[in-house]
C-alpha positions in Angstrom: 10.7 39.0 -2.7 9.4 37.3 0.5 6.2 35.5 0.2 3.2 36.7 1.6 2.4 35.0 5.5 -0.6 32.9 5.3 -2.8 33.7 8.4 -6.1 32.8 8.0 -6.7 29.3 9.2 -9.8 27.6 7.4 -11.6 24.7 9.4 -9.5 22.4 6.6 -6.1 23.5 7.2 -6.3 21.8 10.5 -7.1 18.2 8.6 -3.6 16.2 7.9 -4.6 15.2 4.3 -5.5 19.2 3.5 -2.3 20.1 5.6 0.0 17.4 4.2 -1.1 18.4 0.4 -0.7 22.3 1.6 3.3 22.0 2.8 4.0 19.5 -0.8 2.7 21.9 -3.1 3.8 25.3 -1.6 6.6 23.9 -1.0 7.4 22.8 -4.8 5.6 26.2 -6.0 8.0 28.6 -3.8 11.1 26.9 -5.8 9.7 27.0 -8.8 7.5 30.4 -8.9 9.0 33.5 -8.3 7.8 37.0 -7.1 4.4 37.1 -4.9 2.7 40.3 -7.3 1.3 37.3 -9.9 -2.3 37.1 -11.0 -3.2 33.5 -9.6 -6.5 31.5 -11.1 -7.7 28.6 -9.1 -9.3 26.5 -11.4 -12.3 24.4 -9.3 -11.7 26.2 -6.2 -15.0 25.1 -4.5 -15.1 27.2 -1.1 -11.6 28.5 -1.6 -9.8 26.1 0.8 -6.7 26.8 -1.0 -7.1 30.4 -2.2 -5.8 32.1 1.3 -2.5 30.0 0.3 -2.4 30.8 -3.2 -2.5 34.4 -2.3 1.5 34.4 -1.0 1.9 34.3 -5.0 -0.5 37.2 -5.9 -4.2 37.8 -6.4 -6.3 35.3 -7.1 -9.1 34.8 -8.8 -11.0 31.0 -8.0 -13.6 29.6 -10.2 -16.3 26.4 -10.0 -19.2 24.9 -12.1 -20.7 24.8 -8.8 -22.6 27.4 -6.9 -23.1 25.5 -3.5 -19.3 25.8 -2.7 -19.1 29.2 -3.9 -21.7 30.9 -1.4 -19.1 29.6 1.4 -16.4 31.3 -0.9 -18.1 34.3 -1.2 -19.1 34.5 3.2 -15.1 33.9 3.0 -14.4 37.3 1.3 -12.9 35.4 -2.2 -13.3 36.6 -5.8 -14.8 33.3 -6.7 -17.2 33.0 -10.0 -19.1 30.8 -11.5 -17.4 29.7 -14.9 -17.2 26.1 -16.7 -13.7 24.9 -16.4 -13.6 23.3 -20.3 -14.6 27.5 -21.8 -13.1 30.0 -19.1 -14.1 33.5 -19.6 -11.2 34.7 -19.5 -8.7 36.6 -22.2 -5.7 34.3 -23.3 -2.6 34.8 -21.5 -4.1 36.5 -18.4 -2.8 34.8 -14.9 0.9 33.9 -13.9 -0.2 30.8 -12.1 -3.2 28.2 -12.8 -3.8 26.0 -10.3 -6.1 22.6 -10.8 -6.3 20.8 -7.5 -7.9 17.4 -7.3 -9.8 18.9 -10.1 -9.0 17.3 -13.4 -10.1 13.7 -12.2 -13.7 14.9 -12.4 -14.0 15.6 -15.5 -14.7 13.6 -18.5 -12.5 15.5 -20.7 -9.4 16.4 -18.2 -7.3 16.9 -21.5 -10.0 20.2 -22.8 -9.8 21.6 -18.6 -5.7 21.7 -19.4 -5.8 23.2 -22.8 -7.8 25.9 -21.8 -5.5 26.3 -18.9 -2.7 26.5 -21.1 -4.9 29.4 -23.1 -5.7 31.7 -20.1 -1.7 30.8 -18.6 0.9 33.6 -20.0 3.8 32.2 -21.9 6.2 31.4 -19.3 3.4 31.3 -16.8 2.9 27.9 -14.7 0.6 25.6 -13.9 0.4 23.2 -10.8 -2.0 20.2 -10.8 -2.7 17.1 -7.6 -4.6 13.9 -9.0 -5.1 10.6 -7.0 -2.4 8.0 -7.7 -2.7 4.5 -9.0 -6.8 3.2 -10.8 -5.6 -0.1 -8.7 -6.3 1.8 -5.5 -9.9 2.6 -7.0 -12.6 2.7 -3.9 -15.9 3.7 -3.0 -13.9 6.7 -1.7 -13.3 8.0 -5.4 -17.1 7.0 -6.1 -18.3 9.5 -3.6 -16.3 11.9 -4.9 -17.4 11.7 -8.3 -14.2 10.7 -9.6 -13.7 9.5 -13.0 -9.9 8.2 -12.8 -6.8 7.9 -11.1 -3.6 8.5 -12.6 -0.2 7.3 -12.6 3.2 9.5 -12.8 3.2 8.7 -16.5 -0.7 9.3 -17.6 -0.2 12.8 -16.0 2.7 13.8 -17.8 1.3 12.7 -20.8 -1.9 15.1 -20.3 0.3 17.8 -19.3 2.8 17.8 -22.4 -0.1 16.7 -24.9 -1.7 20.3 -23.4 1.6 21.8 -24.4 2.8 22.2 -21.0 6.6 21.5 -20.4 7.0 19.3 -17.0 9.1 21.1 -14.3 8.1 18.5 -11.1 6.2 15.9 -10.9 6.2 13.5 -7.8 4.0 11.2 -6.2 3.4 12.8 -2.3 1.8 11.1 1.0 4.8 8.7 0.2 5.6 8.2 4.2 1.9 6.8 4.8 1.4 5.0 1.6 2.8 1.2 2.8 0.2 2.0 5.4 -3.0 3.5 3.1 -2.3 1.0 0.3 -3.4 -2.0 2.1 -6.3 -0.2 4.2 -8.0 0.8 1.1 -7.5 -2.2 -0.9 -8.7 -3.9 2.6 -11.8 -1.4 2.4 -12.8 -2.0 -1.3 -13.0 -6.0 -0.5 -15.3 -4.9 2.5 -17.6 -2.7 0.4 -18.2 -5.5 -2.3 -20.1 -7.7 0.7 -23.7 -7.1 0.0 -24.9 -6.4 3.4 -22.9 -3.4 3.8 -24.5 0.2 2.8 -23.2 2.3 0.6 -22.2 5.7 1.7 -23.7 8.9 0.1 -22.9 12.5 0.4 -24.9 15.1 1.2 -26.5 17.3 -1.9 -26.2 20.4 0.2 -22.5 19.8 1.7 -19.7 22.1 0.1 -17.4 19.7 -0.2 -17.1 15.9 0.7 -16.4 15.3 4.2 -12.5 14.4 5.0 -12.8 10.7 7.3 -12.4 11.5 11.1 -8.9 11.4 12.6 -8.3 12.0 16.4 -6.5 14.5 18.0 -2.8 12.2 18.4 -3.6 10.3 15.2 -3.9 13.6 13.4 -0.9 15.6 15.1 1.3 12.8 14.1 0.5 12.2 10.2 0.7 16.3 9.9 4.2 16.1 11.0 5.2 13.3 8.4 3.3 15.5 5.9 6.0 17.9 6.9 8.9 16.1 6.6 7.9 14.9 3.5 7.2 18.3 1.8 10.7 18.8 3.3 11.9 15.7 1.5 10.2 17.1 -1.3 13.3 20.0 -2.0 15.3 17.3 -2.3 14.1 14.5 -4.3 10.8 13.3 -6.0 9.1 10.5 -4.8 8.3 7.0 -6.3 5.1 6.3 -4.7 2.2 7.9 -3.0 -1.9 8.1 -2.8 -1.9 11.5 -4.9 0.7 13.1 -7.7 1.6 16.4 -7.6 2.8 18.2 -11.3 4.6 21.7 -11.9 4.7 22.6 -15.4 5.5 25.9 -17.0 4.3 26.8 -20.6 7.2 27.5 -22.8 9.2 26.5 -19.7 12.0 23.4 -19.9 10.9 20.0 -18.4 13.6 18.7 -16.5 
């Protein structure tokens, strides 16, 4: 069946790290998931920045521990509730696809979040996860956003199978910028530990933490490579990058 046409554009789709993520994961999800009638369940969906994409697959459902996030979800017209990630109220085996996008990295107990998305994901459903790459690339950046890890290629896979997922993909992405955002932030972390520099803080009230400022050309041109990489992407997987990106099926074959 043909997917459903994406046309709402959210103030984030036009940001190249929202963008770049976007074209990597649909594109992995549209070779792996078949049929767009599925019932989808975003797991952390915040304002829904992803659920307008999701819904090429099916209806979805989005849920957050959160309510800030969800009164811009709701002004947006998505089902989004408020549910705890680690006890979902929902009935085993009820959606196709579970998604968990720069969620699990939050959490002090990633490993309970993936088990219960193994519960409410039908046998033979799917899951599809993003995490930040590497701990040695830890910054202040993952301190603002309340992070509580970064993973490599292998400590995800791990999680996934130990949550009884079999691994279909899983590749590191922003690849084609990485020689260039490995030494920035590793430049950036040695900055923040002089003392006379503040520390910045988010606001309370904000729905999500703001993406860093890109001009116009600057941002035109690393949205492009995010699309020839997510092009790359039906090819090969990819031995390095700032974030990981996981497909795994429940009951399904790793490969």
């Amino acid at each position: 069946m043909p997917r459903r046409l994406t046309t709402q554009q959210l103030e984030e789709d036009s940001h190249w790290w929202f963008a770049s993520r976007t074209h990597a994961l649909l594109g992995l999800l549209d070779r792996e998931v078949p049929g767009n009638n599925l019932s989808v369940l975003d797991v952390g969906c915040g304002a829904g920045n992803m659920i307008h994409h999701l819904s090429r697959y099916g209806t979805v459902i989005g849920i957050d521990n959160n309510p800030v996030p969800l009164e811009i979800a709701h002004q947006r017209g998505y089902d989004a509730r408020l549910a705890d990630a680690e006890d979902m109220p929902f009935e085993d085996g009820s959606f196709h696809l579970v998604t968990a996008l720069d969620v699990i990295e939050h959490c002090d107990d990633e490993l309970q979040i993936l088990r219960e998305c193994h519960r409410v994901c039908t046998d033979g459903g799917w899951i599809a996860i993003t995490v930040p790459a590497f701990q040695w690339l830890w910054s202040n950046n993952d301190v603002i956003n309340d992070h509580k890890r970064r993973y490599s290629r292998s400590d995800l896979r791990a999680r996934v199978t130990e949550a009884g997922f079999a691994v279909s993909r899983l590749t590191y992405n922003n690849f084609f910028v990485f020689p260039v955002a490995a030494p920035l932030i590793l430049a950036r972390r040695r900055a923040e530990k002089e003392p006379d520099l503040a520390t910045p803080s988010t606001d309370g009230e904000a729905y999500q933490v703001e993406m860093e400022p890109t001009s116009p050309p600057v941002n035109a041109v690393l949205t492009g490579v995010g699309r020839l990489e997510a092009n790359v992407l039906h090819y090969t997987d990819l031995p390095l990058g700032t974030s990981i990106i996981c497909i795994a099926r429940k009951n399904g074959a790793s490969r």
